[in-house]
CHARMM-style PDB file with segment names, atoms N, HN, CA, C and O in Angstrom:
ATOM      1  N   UNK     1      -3.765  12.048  26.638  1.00  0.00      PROA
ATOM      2  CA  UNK     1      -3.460  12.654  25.358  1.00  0.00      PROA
ATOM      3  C   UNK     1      -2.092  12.189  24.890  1.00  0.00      PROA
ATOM      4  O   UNK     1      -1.121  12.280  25.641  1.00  0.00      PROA
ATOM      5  N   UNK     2      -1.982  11.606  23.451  1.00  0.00      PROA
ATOM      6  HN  UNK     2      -2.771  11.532  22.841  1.00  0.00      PROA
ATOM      7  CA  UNK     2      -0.678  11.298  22.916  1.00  0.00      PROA
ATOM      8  C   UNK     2       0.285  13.114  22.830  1.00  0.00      PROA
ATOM      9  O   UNK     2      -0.031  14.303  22.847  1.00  0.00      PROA
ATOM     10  N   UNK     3       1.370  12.392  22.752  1.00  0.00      PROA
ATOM     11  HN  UNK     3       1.627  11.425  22.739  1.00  0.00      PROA
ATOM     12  CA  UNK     3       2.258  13.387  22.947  1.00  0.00      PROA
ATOM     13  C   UNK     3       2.761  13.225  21.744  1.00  0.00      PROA
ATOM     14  O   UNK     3       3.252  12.098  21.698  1.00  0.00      PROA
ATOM     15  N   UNK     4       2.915  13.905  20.527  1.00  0.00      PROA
ATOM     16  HN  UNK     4       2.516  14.821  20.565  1.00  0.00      PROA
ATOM     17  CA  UNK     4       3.422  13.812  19.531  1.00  0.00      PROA
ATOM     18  C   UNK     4       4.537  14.799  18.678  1.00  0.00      PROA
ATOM     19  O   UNK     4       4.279  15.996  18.552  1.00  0.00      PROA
ATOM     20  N   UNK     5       5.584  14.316  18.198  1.00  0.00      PROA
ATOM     21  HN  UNK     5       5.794  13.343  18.301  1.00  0.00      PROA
ATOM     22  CA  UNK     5       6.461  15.255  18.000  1.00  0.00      PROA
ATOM     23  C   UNK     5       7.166  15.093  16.505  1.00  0.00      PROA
ATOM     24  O   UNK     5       8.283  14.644  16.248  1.00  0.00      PROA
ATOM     25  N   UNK     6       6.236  15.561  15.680  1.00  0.00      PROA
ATOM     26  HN  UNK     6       5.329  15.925  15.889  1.00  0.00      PROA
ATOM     27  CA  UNK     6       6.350  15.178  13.739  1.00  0.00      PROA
ATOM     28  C   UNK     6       7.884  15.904  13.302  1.00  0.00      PROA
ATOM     29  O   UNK     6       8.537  16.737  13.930  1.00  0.00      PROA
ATOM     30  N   UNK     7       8.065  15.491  12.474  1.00  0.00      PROA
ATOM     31  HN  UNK     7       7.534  14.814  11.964  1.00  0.00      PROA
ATOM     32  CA  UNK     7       9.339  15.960  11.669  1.00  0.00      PROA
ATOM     33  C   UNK     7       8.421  16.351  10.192  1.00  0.00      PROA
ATOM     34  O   UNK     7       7.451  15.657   9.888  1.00  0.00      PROA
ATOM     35  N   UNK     8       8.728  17.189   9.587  1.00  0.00      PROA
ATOM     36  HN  UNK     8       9.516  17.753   9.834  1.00  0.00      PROA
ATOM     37  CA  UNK     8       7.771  17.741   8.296  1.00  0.00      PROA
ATOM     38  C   UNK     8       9.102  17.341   7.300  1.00  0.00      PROA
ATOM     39  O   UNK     8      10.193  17.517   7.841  1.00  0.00      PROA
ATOM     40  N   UNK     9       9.110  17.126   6.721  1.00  0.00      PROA
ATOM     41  HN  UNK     9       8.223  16.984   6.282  1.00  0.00      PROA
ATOM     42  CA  UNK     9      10.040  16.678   5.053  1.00  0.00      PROA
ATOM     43  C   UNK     9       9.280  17.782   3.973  1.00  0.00      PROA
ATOM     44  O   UNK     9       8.186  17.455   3.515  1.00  0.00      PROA
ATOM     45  N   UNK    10       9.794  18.889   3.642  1.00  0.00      PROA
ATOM     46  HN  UNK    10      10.684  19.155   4.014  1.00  0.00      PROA
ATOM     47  CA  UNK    10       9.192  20.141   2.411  1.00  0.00      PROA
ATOM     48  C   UNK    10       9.530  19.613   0.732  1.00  0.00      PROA
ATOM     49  O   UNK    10      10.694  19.582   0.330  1.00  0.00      PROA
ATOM     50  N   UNK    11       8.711  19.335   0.109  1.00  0.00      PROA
ATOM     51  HN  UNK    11       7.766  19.361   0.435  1.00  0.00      PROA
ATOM     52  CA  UNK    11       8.783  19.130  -1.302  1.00  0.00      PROA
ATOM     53  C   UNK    11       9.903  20.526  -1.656  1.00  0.00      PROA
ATOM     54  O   UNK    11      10.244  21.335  -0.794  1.00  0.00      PROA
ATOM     55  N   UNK    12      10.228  20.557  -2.706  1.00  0.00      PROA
ATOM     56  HN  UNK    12       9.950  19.899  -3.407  1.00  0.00      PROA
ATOM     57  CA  UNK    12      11.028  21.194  -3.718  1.00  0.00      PROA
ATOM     58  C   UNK    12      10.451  22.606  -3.946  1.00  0.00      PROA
ATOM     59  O   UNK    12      11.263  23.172  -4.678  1.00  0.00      PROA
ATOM     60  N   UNK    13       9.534  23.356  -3.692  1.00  0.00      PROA
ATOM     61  HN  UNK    13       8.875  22.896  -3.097  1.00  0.00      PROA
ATOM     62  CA  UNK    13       8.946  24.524  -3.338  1.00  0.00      PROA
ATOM     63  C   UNK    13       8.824  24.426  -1.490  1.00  0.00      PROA
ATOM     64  O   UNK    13       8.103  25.312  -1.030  1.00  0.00      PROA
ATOM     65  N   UNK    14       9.247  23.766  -0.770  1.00  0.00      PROA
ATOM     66  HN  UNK    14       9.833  23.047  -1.144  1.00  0.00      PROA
ATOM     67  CA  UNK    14       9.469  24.377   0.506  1.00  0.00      PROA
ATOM     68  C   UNK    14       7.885  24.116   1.392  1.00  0.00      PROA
ATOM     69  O   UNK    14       7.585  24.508   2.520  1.00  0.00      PROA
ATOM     70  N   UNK    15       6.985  23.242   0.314  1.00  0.00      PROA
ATOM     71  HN  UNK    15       7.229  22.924  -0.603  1.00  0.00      PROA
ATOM     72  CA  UNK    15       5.815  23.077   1.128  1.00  0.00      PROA
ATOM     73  C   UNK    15       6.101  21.581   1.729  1.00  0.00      PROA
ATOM     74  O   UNK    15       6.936  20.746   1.382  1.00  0.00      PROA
ATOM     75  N   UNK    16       4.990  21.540   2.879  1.00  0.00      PROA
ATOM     76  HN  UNK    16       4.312  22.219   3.161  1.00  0.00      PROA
ATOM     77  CA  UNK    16       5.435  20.003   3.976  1.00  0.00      PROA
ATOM     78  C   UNK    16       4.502  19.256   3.327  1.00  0.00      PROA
ATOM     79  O   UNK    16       3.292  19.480   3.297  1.00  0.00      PROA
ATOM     80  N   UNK    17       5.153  18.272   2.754  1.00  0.00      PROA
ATOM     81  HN  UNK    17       6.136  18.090   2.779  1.00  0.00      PROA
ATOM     82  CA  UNK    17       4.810  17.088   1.870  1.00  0.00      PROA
ATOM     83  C   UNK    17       4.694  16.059   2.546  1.00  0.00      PROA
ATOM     84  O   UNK    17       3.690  15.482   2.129  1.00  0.00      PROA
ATOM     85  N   UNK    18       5.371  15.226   3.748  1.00  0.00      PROA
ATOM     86  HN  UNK    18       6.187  15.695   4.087  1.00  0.00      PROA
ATOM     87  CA  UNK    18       5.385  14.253   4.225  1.00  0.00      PROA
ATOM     88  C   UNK    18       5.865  14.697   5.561  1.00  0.00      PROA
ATOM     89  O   UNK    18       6.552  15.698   5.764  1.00  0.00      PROA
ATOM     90  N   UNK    19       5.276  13.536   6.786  1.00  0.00      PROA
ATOM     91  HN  UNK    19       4.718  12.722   6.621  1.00  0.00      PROA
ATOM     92  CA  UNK    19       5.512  13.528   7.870  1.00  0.00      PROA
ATOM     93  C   UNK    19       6.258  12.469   8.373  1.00  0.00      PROA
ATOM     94  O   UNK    19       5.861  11.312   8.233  1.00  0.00      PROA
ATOM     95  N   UNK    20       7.478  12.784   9.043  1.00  0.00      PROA
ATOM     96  HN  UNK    20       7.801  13.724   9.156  1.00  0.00      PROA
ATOM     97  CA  UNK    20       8.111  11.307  10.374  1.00  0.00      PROA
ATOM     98  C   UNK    20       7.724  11.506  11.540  1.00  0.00      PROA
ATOM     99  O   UNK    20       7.804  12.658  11.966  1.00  0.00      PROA
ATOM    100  N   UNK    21       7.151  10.369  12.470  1.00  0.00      PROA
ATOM    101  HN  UNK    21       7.087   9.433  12.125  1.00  0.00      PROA
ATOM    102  CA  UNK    21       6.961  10.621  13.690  1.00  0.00      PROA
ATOM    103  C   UNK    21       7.904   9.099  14.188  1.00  0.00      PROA
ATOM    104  O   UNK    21       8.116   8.081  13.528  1.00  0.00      PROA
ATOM    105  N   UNK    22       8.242   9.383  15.312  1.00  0.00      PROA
ATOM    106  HN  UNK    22       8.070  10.209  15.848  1.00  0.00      PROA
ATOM    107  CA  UNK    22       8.856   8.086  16.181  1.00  0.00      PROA
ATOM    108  C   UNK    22       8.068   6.917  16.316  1.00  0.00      PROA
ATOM    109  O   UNK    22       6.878   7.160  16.518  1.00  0.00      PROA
ATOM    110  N   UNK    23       8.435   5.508  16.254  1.00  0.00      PROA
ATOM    111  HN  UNK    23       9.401   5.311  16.090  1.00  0.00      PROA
ATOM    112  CA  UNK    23       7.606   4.788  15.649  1.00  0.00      PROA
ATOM    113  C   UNK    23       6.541   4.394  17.137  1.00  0.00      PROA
ATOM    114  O   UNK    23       5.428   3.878  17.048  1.00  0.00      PROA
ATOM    115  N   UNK    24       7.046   4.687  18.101  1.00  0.00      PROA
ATOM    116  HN  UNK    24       7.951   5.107  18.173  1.00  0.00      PROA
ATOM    117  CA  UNK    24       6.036   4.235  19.176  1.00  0.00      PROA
ATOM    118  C   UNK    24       4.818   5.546  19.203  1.00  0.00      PROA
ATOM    119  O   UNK    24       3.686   5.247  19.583  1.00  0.00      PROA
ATOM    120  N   UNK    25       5.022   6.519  18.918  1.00  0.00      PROA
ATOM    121  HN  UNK    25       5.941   6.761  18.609  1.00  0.00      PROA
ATOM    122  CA  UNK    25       4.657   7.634  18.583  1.00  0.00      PROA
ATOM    123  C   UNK    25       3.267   7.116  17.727  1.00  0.00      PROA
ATOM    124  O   UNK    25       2.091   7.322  18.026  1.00  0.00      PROA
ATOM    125  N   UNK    26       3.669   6.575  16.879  1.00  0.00      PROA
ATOM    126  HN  UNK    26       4.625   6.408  16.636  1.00  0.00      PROA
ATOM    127  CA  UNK    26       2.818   6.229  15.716  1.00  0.00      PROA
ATOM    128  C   UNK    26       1.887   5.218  16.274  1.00  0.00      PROA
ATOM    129  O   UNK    26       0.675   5.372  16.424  1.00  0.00      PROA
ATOM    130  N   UNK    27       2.587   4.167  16.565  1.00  0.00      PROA
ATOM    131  HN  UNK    27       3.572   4.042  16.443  1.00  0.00      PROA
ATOM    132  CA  UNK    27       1.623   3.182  17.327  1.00  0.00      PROA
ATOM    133  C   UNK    27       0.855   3.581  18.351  1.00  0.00      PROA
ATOM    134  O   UNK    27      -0.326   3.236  18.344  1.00  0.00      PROA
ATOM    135  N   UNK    28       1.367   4.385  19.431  1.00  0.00      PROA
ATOM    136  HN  UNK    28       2.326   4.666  19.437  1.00  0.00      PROA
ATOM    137  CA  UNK    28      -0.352   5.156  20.152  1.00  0.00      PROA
ATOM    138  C   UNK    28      -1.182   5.696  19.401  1.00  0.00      PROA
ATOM    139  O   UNK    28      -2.410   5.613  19.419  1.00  0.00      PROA
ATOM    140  N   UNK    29      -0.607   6.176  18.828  1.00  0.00      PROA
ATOM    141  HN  UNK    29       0.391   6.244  18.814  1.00  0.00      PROA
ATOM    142  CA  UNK    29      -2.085   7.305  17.509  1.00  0.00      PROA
ATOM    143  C   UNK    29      -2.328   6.115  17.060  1.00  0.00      PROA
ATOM    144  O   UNK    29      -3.374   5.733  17.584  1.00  0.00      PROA
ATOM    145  N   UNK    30      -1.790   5.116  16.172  1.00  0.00      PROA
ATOM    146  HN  UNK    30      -0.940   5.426  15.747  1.00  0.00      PROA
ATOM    147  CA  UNK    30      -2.892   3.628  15.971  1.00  0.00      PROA
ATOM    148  C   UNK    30      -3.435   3.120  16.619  1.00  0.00      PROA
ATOM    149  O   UNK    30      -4.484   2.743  16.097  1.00  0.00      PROA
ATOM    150  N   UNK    31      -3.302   2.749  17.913  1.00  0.00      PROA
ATOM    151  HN  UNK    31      -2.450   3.055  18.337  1.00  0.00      PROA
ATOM    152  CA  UNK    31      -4.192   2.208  19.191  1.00  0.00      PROA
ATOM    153  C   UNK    31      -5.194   3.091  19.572  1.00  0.00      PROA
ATOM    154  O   UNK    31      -6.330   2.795  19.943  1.00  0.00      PROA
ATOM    155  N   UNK    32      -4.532   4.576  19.416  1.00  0.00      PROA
ATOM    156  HN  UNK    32      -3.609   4.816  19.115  1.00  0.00      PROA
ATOM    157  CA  UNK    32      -6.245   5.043  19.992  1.00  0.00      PROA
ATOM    158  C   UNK    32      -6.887   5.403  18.825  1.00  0.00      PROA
ATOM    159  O   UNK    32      -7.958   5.908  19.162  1.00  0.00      PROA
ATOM    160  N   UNK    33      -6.778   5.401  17.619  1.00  0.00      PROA
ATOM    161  HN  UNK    33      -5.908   4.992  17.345  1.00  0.00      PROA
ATOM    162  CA  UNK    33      -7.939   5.306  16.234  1.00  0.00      PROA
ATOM    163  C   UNK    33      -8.294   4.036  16.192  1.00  0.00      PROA
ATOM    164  O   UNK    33      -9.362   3.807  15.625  1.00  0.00      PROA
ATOM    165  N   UNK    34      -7.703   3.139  16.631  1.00  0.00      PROA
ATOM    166  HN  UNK    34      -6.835   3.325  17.092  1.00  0.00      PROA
ATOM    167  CA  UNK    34      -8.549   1.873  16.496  1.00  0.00      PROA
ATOM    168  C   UNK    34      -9.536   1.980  17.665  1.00  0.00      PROA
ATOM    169  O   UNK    34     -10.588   1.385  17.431  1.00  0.00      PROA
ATOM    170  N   UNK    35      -9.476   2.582  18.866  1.00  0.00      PROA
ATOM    171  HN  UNK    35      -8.621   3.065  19.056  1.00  0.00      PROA
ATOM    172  CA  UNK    35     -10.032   3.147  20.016  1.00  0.00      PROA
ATOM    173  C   UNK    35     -11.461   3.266  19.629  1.00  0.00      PROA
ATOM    174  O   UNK    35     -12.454   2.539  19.662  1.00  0.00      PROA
ATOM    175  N   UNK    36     -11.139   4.592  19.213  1.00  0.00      PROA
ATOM    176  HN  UNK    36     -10.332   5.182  19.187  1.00  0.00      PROA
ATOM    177  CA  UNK    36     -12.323   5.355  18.366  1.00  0.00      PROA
ATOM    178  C   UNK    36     -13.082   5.044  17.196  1.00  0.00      PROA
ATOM    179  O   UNK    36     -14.035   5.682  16.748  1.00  0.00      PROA
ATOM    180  N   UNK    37     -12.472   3.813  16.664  1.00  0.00      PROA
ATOM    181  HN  UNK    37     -11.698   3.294  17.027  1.00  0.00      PROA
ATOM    182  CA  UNK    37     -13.109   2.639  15.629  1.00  0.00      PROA
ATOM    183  C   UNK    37     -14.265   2.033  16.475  1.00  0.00      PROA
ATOM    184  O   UNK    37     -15.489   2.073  16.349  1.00  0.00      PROA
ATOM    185  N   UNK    38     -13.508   1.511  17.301  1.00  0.00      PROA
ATOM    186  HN  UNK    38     -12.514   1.478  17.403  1.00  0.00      PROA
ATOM    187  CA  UNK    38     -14.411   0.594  18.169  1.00  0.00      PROA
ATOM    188  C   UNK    38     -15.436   1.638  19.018  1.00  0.00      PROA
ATOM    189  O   UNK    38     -16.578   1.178  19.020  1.00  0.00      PROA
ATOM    190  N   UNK    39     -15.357   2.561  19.537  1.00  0.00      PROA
ATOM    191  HN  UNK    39     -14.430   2.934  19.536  1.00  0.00      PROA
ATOM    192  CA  UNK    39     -16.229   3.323  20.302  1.00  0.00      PROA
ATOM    193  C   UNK    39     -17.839   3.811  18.749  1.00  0.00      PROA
ATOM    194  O   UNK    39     -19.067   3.888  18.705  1.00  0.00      PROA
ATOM    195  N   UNK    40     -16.723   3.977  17.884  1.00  0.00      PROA
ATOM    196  HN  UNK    40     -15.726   3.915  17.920  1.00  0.00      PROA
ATOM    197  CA  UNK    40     -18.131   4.214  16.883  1.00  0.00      PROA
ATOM    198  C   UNK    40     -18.660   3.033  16.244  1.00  0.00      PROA
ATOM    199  O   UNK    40     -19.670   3.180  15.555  1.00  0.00      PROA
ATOM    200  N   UNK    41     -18.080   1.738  16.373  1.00  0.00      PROA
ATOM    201  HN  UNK    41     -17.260   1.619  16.933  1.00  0.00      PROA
ATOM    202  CA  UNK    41     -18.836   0.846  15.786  1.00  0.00      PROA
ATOM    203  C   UNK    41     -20.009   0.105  17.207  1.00  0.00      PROA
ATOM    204  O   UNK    41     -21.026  -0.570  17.044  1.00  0.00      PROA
ATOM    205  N   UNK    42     -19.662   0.350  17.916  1.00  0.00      PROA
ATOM    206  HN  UNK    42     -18.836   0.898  18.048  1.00  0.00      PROA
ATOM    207  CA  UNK    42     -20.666   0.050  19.221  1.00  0.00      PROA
ATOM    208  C   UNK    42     -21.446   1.122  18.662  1.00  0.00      PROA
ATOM    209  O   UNK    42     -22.001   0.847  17.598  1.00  0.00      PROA
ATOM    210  N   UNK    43     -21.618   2.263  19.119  1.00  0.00      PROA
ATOM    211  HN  UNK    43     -21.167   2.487  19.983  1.00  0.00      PROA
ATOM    212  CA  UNK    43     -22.444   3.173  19.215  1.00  0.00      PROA
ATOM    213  C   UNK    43     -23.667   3.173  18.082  1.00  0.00      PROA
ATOM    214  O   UNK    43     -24.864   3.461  18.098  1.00  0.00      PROA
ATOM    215  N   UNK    44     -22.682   2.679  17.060  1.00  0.00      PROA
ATOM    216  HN  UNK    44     -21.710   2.445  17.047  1.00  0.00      PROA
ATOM    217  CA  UNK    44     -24.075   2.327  15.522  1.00  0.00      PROA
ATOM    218  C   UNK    44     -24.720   0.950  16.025  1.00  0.00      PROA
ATOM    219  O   UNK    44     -25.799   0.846  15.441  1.00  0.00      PROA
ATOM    220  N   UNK    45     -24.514  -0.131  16.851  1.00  0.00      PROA
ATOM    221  HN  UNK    45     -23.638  -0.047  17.326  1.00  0.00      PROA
ATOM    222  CA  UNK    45     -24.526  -1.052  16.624  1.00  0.00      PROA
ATOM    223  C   UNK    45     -25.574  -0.894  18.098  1.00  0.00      PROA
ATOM    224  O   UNK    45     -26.405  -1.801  18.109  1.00  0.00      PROA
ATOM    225  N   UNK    46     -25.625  -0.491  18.613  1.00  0.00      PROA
ATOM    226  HN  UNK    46     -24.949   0.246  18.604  1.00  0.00      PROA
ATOM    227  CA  UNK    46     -26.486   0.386  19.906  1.00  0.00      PROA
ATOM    228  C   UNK    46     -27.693   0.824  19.122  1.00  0.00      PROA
ATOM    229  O   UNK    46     -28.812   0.364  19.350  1.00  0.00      PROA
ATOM    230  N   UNK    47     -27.486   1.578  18.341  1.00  0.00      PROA
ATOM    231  HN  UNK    47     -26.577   1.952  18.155  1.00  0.00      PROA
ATOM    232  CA  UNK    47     -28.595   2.320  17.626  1.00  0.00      PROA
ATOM    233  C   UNK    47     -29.957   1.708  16.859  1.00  0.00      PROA
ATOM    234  O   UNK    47     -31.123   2.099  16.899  1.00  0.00      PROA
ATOM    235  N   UNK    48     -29.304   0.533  16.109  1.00  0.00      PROA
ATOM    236  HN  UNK    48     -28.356   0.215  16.077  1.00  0.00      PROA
ATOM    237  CA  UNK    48     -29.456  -0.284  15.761  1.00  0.00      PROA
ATOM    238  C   UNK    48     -30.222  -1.440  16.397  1.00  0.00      PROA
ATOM    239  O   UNK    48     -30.726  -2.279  15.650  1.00  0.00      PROA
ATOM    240  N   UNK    49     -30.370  -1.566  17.965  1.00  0.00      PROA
ATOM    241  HN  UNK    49     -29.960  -0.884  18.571  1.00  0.00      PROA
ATOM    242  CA  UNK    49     -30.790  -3.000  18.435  1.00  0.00      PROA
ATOM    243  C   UNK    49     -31.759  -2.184  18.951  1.00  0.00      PROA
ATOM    244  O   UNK    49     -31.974  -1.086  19.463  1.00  0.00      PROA
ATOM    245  N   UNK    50     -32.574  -3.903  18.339  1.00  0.00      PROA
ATOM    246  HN  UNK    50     -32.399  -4.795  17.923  1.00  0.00      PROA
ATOM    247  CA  UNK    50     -34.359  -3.701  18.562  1.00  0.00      PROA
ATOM    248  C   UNK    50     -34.299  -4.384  20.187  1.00  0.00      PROA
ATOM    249  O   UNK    50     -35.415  -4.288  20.698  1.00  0.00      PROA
ATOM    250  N   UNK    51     -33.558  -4.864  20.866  1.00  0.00      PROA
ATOM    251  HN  UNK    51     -32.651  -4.941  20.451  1.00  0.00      PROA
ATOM    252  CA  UNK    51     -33.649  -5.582  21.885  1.00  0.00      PROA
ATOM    253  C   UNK    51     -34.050  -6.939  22.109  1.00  0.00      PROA
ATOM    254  O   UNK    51     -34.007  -7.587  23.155  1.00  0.00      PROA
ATOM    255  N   UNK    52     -34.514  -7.325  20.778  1.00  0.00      PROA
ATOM    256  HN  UNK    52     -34.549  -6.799  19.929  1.00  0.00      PROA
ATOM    257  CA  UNK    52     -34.381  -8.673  20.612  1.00  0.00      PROA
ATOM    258  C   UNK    52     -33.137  -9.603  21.171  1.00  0.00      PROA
ATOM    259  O   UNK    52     -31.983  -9.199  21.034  1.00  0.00      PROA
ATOM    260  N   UNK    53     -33.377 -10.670  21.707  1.00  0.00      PROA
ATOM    261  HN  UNK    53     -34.315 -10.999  21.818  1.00  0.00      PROA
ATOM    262  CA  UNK    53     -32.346 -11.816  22.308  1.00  0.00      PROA
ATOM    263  C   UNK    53     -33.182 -12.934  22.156  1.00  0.00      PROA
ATOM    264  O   UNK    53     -34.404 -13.077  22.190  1.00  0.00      PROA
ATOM    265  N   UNK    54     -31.688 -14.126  21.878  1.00  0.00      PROA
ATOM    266  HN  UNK    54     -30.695 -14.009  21.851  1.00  0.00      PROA
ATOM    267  CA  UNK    54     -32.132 -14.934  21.885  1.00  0.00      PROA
ATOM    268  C   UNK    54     -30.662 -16.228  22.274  1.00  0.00      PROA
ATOM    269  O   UNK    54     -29.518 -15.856  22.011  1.00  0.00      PROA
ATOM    270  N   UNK    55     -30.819 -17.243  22.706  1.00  0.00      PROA
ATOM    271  HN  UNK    55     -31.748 -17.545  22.920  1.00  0.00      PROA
ATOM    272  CA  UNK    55     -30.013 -18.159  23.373  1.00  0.00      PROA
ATOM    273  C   UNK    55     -29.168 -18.578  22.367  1.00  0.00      PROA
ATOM    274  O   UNK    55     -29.445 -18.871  21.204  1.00  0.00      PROA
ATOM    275  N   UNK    56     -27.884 -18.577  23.060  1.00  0.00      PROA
ATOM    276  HN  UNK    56     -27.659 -18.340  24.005  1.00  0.00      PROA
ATOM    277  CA  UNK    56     -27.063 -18.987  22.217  1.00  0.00      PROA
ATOM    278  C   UNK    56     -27.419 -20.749  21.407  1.00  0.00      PROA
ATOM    279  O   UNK    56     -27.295 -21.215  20.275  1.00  0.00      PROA
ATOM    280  N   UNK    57     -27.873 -21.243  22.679  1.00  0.00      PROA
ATOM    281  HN  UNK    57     -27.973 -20.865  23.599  1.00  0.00      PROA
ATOM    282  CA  UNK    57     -27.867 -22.322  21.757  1.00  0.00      PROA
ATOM    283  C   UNK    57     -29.121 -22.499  20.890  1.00  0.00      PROA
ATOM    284  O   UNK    57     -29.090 -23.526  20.211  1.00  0.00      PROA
ATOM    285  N   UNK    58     -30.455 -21.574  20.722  1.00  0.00      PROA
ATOM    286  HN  UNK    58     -30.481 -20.739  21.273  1.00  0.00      PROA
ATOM    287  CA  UNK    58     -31.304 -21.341  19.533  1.00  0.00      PROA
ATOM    288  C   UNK    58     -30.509 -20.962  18.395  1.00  0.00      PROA
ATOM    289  O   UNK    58     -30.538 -21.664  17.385  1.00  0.00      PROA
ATOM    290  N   UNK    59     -29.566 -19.580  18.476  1.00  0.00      PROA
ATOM    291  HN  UNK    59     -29.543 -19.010  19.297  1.00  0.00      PROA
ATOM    292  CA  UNK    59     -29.162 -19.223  17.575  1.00  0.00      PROA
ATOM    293  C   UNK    59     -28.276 -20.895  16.676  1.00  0.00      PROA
ATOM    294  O   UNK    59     -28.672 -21.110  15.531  1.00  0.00      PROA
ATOM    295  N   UNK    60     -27.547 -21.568  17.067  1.00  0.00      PROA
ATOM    296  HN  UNK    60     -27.225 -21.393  17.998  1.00  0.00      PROA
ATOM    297  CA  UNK    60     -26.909 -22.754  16.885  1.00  0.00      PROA
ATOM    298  C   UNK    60     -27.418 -23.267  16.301  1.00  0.00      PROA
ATOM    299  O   UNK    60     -26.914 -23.565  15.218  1.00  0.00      PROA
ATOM    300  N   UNK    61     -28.911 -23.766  16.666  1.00  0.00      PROA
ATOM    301  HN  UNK    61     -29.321 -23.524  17.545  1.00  0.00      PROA
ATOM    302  CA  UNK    61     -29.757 -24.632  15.814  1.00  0.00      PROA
ATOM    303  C   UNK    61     -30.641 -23.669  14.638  1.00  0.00      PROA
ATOM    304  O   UNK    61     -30.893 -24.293  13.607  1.00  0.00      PROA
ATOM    305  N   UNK    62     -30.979 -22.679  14.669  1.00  0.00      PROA
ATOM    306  HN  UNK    62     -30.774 -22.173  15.507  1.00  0.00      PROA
ATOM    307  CA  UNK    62     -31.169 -22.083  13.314  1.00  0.00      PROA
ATOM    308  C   UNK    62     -29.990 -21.507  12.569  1.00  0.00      PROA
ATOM    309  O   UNK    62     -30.092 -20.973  11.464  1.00  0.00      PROA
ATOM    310  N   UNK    63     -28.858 -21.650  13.248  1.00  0.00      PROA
ATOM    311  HN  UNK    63     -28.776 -22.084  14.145  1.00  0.00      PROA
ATOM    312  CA  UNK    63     -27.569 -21.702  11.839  1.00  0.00      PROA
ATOM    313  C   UNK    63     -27.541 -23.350  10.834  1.00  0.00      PROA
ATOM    314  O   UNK    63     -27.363 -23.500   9.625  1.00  0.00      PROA
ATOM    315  N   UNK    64     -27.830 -24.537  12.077  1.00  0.00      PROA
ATOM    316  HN  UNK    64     -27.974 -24.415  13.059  1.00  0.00      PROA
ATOM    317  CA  UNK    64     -27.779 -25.691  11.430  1.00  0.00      PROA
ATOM    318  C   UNK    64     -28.984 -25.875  10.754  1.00  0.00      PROA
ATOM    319  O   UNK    64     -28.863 -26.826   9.981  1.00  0.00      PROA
ATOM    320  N   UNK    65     -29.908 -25.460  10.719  1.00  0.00      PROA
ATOM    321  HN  UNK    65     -30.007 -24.688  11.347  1.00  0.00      PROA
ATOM    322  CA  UNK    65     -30.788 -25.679   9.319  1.00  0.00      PROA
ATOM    323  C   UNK    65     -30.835 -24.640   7.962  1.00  0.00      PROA
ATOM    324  O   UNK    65     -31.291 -24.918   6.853  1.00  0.00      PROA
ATOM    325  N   UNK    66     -30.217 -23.354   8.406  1.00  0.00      PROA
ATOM    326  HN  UNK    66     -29.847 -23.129   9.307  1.00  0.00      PROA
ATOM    327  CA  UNK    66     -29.804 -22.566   7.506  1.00  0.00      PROA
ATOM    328  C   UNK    66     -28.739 -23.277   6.068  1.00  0.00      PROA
ATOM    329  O   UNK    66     -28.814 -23.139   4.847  1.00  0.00      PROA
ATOM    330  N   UNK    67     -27.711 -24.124   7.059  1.00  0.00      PROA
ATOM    331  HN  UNK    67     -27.650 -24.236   8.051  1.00  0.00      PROA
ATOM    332  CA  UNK    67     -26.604 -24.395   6.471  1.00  0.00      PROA
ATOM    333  C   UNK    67     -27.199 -25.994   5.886  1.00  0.00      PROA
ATOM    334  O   UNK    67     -26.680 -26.724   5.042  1.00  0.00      PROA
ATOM    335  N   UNK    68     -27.940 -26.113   6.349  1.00  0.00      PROA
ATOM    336  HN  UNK    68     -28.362 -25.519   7.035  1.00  0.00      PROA
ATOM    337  CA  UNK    68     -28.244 -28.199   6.274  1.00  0.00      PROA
ATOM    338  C   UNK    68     -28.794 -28.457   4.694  1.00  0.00      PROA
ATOM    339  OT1 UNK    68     -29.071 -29.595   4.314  1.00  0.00      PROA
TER     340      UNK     68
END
């Protein structure tokens, strides 16, 4: 678990408008949402496969007549 420790900045009525956090601070919470990017783009991408395969080097030659 990130350990996080915000500073709140209050607009002009005293409500918290903006947040500072320490910048390494910030960069774990970016590393693990990119985390959790990647854990949900597998998981759709899981869902998704018919189980079809096929060799890399088939795939190769039906890109080169796609493109030819």
């Amino acid at each position: 678990m990130i350990s996080v420790h915000p500073q709140y900045i209050k607009d002009a009525n005293g409500n918290p408008s903006l947040v500072v956090l320490p910048a390494q601070e910030f960069e774990s919470m970016m590393e693990e949402l990119e985390e959790l990017e990647d854990i949900r783009l597998y998981d759709e991408a899981k869902k998704e496969d018919t189980g079809e395969r096929m060799l890399f080097s088939d795939y190769l030659k039906r890109r080169q007549v796609k493109h030819a």
